[in-house]
Each structure stands twice: as C-alpha cells, then as structure tokens.
Backbone bond lengths (Angstrom), bond angles and torsions (degrees), N, CA, C in turn:
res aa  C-N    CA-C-N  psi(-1)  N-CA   C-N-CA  omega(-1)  CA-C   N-CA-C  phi
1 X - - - 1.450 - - 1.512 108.80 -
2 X 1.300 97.78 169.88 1.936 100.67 -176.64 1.928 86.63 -110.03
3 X 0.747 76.48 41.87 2.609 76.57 158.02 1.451 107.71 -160.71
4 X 1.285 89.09 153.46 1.456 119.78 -176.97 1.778 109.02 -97.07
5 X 0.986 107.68 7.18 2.001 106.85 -176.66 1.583 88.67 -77.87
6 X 0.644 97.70 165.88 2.082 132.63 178.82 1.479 103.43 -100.42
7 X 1.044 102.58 -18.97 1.855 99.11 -177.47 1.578 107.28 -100.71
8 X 1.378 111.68 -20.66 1.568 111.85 -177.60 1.404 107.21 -108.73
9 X 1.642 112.78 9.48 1.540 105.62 168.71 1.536 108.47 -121.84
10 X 1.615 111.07 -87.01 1.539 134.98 167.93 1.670 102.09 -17.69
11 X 1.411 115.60 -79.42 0.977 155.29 -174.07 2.064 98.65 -35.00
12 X 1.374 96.64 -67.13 1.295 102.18 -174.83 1.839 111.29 -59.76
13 X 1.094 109.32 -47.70 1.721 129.79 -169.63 1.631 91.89 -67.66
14 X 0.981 128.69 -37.47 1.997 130.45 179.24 1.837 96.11 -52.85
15 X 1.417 98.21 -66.16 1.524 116.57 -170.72 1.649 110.78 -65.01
16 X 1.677 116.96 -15.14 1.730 96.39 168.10 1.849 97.78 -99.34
17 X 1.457 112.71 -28.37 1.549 89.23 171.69 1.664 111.53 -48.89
18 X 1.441 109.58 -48.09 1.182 88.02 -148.25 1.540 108.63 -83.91
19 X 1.205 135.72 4.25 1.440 162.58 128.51 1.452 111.67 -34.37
20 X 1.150 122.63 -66.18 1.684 137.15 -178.54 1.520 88.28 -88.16
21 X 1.106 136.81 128.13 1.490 123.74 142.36 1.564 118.41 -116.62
22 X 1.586 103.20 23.50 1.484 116.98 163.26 1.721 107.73 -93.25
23 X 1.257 109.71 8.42 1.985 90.40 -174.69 1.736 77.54 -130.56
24 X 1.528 88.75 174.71 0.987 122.00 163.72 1.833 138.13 -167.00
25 X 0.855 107.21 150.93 1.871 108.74 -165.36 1.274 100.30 -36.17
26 X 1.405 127.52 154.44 1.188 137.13 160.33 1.307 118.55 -124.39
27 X 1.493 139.24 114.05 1.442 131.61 -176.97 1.610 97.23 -35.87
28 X 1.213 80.96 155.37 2.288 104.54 -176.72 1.918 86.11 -142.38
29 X 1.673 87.06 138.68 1.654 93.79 143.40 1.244 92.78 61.04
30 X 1.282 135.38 75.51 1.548 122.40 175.16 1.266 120.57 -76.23
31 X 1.473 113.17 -30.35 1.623 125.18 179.12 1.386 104.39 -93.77
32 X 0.932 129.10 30.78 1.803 148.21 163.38 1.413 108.04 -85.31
33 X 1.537 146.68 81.26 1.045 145.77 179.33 1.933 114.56 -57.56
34 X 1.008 123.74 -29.08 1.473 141.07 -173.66 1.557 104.16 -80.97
35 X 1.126 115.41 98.13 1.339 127.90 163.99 1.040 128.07 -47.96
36 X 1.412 114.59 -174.40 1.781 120.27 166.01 1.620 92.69 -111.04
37 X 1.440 95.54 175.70 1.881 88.32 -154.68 1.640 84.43 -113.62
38 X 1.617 126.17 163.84 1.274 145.67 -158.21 1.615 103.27 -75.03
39 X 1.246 134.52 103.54 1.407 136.33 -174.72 1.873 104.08 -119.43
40 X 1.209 91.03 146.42 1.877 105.13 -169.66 1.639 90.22 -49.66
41 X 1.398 128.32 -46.53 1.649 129.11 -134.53 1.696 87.24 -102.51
42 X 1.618 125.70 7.45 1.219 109.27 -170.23 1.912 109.54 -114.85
43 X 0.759 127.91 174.53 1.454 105.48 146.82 1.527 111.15 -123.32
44 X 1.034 127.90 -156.93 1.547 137.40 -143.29 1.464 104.04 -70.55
45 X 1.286 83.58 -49.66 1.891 111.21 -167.81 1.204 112.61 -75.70
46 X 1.278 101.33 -41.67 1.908 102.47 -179.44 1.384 94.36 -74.71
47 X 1.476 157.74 -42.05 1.396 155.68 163.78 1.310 103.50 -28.62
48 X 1.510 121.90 -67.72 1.492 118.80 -150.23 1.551 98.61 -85.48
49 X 1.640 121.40 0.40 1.393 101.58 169.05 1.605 111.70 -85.44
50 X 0.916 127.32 -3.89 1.540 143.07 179.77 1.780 112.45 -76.12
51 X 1.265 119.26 158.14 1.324 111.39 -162.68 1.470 104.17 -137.48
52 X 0.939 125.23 109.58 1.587 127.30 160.51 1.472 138.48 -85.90
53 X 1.304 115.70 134.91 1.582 104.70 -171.03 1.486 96.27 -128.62
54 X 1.620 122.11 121.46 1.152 135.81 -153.93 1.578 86.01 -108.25
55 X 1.525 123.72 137.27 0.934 124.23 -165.28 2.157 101.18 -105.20
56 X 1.485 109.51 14.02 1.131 98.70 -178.70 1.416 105.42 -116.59
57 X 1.554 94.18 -17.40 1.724 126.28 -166.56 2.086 100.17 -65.40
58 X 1.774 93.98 -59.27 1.609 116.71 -157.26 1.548 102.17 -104.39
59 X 1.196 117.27 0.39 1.654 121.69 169.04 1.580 98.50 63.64
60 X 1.596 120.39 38.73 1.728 99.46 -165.88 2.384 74.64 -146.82
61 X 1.061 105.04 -166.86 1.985 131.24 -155.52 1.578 56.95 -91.19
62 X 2.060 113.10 146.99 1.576 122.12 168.81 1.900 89.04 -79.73
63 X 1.490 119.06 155.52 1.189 108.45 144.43 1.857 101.19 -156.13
64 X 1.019 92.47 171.78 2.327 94.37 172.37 1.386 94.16 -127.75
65 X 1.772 72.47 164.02 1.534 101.86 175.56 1.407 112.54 -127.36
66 X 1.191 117.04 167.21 1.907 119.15 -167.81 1.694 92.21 -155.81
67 X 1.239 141.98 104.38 0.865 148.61 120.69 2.215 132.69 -32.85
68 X 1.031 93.87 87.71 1.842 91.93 -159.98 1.545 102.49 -97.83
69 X 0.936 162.56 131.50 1.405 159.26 142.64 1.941 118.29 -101.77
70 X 1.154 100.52 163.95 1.689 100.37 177.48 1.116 105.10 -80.17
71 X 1.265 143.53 152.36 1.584 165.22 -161.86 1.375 100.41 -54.07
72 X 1.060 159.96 -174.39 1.704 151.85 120.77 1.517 114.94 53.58
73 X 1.786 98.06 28.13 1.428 98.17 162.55 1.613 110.10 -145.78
74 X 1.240 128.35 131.19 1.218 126.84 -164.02 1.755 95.39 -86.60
75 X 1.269 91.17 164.68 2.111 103.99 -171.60 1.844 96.23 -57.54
76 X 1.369 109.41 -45.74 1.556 112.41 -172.21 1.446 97.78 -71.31
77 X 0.855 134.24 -41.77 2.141 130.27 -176.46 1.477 106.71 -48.21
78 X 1.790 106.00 -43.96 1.521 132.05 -160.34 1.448 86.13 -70.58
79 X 1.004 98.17 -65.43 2.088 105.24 -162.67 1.522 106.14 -55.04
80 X 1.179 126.27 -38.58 1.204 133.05 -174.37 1.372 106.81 -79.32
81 X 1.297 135.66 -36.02 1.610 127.42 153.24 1.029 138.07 -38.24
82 X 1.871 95.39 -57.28 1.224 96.85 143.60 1.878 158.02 -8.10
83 X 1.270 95.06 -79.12 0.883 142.10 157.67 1.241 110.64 -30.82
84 X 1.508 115.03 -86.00 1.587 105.49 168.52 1.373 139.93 -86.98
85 X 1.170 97.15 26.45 1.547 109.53 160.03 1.828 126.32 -97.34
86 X 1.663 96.89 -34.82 1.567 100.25 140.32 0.900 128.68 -72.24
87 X 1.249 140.69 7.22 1.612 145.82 169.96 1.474 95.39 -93.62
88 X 1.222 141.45 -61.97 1.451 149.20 173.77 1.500 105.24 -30.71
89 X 1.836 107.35 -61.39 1.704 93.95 -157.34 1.466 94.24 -94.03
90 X 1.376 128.58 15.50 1.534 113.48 162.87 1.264 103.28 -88.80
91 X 1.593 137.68 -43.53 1.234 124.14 176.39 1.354 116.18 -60.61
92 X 1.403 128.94 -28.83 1.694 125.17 160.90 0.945 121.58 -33.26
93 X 1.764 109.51 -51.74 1.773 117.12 -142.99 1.903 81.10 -100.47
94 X 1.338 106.43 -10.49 1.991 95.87 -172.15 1.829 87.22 -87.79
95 X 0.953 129.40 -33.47 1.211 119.31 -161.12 1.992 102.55 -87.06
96 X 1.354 114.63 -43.74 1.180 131.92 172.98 1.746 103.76 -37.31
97 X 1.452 130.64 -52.26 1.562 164.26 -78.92 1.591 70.12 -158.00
98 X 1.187 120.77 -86.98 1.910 120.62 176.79 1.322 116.77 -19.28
99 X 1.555 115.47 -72.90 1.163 145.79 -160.06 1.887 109.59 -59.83
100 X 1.612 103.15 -38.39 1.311 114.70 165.58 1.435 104.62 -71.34
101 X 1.435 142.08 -52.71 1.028 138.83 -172.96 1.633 126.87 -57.88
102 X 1.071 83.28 -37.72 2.039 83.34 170.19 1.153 122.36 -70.14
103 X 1.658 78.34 118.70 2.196 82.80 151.79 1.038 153.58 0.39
104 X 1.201 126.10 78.86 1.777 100.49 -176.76 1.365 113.47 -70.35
105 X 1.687 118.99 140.87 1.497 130.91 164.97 1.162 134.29 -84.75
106 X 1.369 141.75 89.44 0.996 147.38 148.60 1.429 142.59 -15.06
C-alpha cells in the first residue's frame, strides 16, 4: 500500500489471515531493514516478514509491503502455476482463434 497507518496495513493482513487461513505471510525485501510493526492479530514472525518504508526514515512517499502465499506452496510453485495456466488458456483462445479462421469448404 502507499500508507503508513497500522490500520490500513498490519491491521488489514491480521484480518485476511485470519479470514483466509489457507495463506500465509511470506518474507518480502530481505535486505529491507524496516519491519512491519507489532499488531495483536500478528505474531512476531509474520510482522518482521512485512516491510515498511518510513517516509522520514528513507527520504521517499511511506508505503508497505505484505507478501501472502497459500500454505504448502512456495512463491516459485505459485508463480509457476501460474504460469501454466496462462500457457493453457492462450493455447485455447490460439486454437479457438484458428478454428474461427478457416475456410469453409464447399
């Protein structure tokens, strides 16, 4: 997000874990020294994977980051699913896209 409140970051990410209880935080930004800040709905670990950018701290607009993934799937497993599932419905819509294009024979 582009804010620095605790209620529009920390705050929010507590309430989709505990909403989702298939994801969970994923460290972001490892060479990011600026944490996420200590929230009732978080614990320690899920905080320090969170990233803060203090806008008095980094001379730059404050904003965070939240890295979320599904439980028993790493970010690269995710991306790579991804991945070939847009590979799937482009070969659909290329083959679909063919099928309109031909000729009819007489």
């Amino acid at each position: 997000t582009c804010s620095i409140h605790r209620e529009e970051n920390e705050a929010v990410i507590a309430s989709v874990l505990k909403d989702c209880p298939d994801f969970d935080v994923k460290y972001a930004l490892s060479n990011w020294s600026r944490r996420g800040l200590d929230d009732d709905g978080l614990s320690s670990e899920q905080s320090d994977a969170l990233v803060r950018v203090d806008p008095k701290e980094d001379m730059t607009n404050g904003f965070f980051v939240a890295l979320l993934a599904r439980k028993g799937m790493s970010v690269v497993s995710h991306k790579k699913k991804k991945m070939r599932e847009r590979r799937k419905r482009r070969r659909k819509q290329n083959s679909s896209e063919k099928i309109a294009k031909k000729p009819k024979q007489s």
